[in-house]
C-alpha positions, 0 to 999 in steps of 0.5 A, spaced: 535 664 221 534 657 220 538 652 215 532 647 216 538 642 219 543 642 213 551 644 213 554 650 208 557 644 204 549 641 204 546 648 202 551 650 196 550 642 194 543 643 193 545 650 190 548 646 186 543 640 184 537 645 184 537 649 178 530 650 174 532 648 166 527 654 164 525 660 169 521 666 168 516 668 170 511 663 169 515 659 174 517 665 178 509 666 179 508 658 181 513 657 186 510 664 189 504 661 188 507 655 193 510 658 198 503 662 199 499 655 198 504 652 205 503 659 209 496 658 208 495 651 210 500 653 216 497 659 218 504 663 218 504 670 217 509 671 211 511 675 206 514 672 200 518 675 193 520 672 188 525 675 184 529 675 176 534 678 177 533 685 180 526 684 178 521 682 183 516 678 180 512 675 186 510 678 191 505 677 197 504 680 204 498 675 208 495 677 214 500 678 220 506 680 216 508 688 215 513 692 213 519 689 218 518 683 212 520 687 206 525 690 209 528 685 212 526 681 205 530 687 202 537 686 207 536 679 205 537 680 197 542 685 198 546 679 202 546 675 196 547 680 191 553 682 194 556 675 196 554 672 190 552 666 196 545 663 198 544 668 205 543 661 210 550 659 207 553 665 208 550 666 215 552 659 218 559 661 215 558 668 219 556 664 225 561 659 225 567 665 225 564 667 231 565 661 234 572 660 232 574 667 233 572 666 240 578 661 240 583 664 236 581 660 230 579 662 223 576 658 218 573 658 210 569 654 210 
């Protein structure tokens, strides 16, 4: 899992600051769209959904991805449906934890 480089307060900061005006599936089609367009350019083997809500709206499987990528897509969803938090933030928060159980220390970060 990656955070491209950024902290929790980074990640919920930008949470915060990038939110659409106006999100249907119009939109919900094009930022798939681009998802798909940089995975292509970049050669990588994705699959990619977009959801509102519980509806899935997008969804593309390129070639070199298979079903390990819908389920771990599903385990994913299912975090942040249950934690009503971003998934990175709350696996930097589940990382950090570790790292401070192992002195004895615990932090809410």
């Amino acid at each position: 899992m990656t955070t491209g480089g950024f902290n929790s307060k980074e990640l919920l900061a930008l949470e915060d600051e990038l939110v659409l005006a106006v999100f249907t599936n119009k939109e919900a089609v094009e930022i798939g769209e681009c998802v798909v367009k940089i995975a292509h350019e970049k050669n990588l083997p994705i699959a990619t959904r977009v959801y509102i809500g519980d509806w899935v709206v997008f969804h593309v499987s390129l070639p070199g991805s298979d079903a390990e990528n819908d389920r771990w897509m599903a385990r994913k969803v299912r975090t942040v449906a249950a934690k009503d938090i971003h998934q990175c933030v709350y696996g930097y928060w589940l990382k950090k934890q570790a790292s401070l159980k192992k002195i004895g220390t615990y932090k809410i970060i």
